[in-house]
N, C-alpha and C positions, 0 to 999 in steps of 0.2 A: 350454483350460488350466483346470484347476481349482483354483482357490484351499483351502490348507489353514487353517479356521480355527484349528484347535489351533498350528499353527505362527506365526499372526498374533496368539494370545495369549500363544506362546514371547516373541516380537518384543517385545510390550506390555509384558511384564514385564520384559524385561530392560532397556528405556528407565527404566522406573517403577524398579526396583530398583538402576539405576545400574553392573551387572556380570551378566556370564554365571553367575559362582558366586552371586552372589545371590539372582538369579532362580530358580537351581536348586533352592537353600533354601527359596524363598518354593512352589516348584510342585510340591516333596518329589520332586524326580529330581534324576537324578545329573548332574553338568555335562557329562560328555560327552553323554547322552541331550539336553541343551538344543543342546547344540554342533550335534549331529547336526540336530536339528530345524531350525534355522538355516540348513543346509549344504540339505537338502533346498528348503527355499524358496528359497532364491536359485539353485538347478540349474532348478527350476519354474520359475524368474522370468527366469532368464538374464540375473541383476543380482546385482552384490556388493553387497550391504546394507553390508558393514563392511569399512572399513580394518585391518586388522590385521598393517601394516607397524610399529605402535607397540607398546608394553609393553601398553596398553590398547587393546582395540579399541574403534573409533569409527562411527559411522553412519556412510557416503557419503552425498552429497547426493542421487545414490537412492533410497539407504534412508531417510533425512530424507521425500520424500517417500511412499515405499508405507507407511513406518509412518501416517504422517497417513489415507493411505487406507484404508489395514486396521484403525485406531483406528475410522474410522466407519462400517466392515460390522462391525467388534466392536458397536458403537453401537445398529446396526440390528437384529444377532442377538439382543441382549439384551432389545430392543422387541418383536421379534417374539414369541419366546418367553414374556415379558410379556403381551404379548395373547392371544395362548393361552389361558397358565394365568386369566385374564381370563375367557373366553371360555365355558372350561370351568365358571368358576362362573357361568357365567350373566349377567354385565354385556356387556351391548350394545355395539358400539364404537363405535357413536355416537346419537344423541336427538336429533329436531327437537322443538319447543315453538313453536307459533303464539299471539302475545299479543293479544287486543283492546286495543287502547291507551285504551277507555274505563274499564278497571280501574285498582283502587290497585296500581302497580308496588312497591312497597316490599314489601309479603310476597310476593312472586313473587323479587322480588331475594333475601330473609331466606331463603327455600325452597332456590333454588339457593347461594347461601352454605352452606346447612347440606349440602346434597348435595359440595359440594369441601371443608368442614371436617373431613367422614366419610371422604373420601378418597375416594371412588366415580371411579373411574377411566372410567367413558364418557365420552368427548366432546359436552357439552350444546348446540346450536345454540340461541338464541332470537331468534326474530323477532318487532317487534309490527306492526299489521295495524291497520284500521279498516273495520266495517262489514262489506259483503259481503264484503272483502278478506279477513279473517282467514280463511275458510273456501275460496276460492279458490286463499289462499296452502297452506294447509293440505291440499289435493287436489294442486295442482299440483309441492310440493315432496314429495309423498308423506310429510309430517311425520308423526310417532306420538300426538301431542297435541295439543288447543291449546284456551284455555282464549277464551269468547266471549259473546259477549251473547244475540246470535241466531242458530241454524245452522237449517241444511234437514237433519232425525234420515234415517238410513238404517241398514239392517239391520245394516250392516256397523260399525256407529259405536257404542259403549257411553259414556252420558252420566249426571257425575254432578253434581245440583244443586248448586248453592253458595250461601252466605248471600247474600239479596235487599240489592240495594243500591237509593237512591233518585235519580231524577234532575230536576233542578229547572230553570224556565224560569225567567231571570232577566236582569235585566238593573242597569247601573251606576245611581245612588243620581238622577243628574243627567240620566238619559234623559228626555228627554218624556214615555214609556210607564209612569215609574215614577211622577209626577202624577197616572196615572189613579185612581180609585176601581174602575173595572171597565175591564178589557181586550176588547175583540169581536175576535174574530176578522177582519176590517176593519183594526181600526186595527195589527194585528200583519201585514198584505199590505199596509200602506203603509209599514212600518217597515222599515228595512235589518236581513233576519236573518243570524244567523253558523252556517255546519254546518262539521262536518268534514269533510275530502275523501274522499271512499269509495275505498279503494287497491285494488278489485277491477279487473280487466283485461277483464272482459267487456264485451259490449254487449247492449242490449238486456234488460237489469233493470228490476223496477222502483223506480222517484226512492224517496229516503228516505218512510215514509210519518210523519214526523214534523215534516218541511217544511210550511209552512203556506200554500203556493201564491202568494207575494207576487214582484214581479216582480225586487227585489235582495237576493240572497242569494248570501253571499261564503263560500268554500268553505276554510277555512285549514287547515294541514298534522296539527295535532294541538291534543288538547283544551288544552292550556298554551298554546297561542297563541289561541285560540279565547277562553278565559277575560283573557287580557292584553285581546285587541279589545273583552270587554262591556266590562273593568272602566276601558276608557277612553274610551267611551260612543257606541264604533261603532255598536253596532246588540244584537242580542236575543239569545238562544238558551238552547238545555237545557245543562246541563252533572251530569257527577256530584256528587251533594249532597259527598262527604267532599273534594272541591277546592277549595269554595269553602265550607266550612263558617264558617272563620275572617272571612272577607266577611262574609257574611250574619248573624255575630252582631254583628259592629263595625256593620254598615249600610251601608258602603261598597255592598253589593252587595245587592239586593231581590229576592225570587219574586212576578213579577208575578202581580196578580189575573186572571189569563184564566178567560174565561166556561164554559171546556172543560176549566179545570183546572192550576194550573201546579205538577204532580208528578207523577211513576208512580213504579213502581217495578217491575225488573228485576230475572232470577232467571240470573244468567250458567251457565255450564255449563265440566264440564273431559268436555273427550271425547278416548276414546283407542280406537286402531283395534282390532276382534277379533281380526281378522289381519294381519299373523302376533302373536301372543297378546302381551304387555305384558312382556317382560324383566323382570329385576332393576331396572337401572334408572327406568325406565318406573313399576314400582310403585313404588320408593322415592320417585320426583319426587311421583308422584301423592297419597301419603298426608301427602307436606308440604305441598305447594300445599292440600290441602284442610283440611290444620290450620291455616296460616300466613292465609288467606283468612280463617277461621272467625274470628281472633283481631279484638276490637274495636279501630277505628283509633284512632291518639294511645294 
């Protein structure tokens, strides 16, 4: 049996408009033309949609329910068609985004706020990721982006630099480590240090090469927990300079003197696939992410 939608929008209207001659008005036919439409779907349905024992006709509780029905394949056909015309212009109907969780999220947030402001109808998935994880998540979900600190480049992968951020070994004001005048490397392999958990699924990587080879090192969920454990004087570690900026000028929080260094800096990357080529969407994420990034924090 085939459903007629024009007739399940006969239906719709005449519920919405309260009358058969109503609806007629509202759909510029004539009421018997609606009458008949009616007559046809309930012969289709082998269901009286309407009592019309009364002056006014009235739903059955049949009809009560196929209109509910037919209201949402009306629902559906409007979606559909929707995406479509969607489709035709070129937006994607959906975007993955893989996030390093060691970046500032607030212009990643600002970025896609301004993509649903715009009204950009693609479905944006984001996920954030740590370490090897971001780039694994990023293979394994067949994502279109994803914005990272350090990937493995392949041919198939187009990457573009993003302003260099700083990352700083530090530890709380009250550490042992923060009394030193000079740090050895020693005295940082007898110190409890803090990493982040690497969320990659492989085996057989290799260790962070930022670890400094000591025998307790606590592995916490993300850098906001990671920075709560230095600044309550669990133990050491890097952290991104713009999280703990406000630490480090009050003093709460110290960049230890290590003999090796306690700072680099890092040049993250926003990489999106060649293939299949970058939608609508895809470019429009990318040229905010890379404005919204660019802009100075605070």
């Amino acid at each position: 049996m085939r459903i007629d939608l024009d007739a399940l929008e006969v239906l719709d209207c005449i519920l919405r408009e309260g009358s058969f001659a109503a609806a007629a008005t509202r759909l510029h036919k004539a009421q018997s033309a609606v009458s008949y439409q009616v007559r046809k779907l309930e012969d289709a349905l082998g269901l009286a949609l309407f009592d019309r024992s009364q002056h006014r006709a009235r739903l059955t509780d049949a009809g009560q329910r196929i209109w509910r029905e037919g209201r949402a394949l009306l629902d559906q056909a409007e979606r559909l068609a929707r995406t479509a015309e969607e489709l035709r212009q070129g937006w994607e109907g959906e975007l993955a985004l893989v996030v390093d969780g060691i970046l500032p999220q607030a212009p990643i947030m600002a970025a896609l706020k301004q993509m649903a402001d715009e009204g950009v109808p693609t479905r944006i998935q984001v996920k954030v990721e740590y370490r090897r994880g971001v780039q694994w998540r990023f293979e394994q979900d067949q994502a279109q982006m994803m914005l990272v600190k350090d990937y493995r480049p392949e041919a198939s992968l187009e990457a573009t630099a993003l302003p260099a951020y700083e990352a700083v070994l530090c530890a709380a004001r009250e550490h042992p480590l923060a009394a030193l005048a000079a740090v050895s490397l020693m005295d940082l392999r007898q110190a409890v240090e803090l990493s982040v958990h690497d969320s990659a699924r492989e085996a057989g990587e290799p260790r962070d090469k930022r670890l400094f080879g000591g025998d307790r090192v606590f592995f916490m969920s993300d850098f906001h927990n990671k920075k709560a454990a230095i600044a309550m004087g669990l133990g050491f570690g890097w952290l991104p300079e713009f999280l703990v900026r406000e630490e480090l000028a009050q003093g709460a929080l110290i960049v230890l003197p290590f003999e090796g260094g306690g700072r680099y800096a890092f040049t993250p990357q926003l990489v999106l696939r060649r293939e299949p080529a970058p939608g609508r969407a895809a470019r429009r994420l990318r040229d905010l992410l890379v404005a919204h990034l660019a802009m100075p924090e605070g």
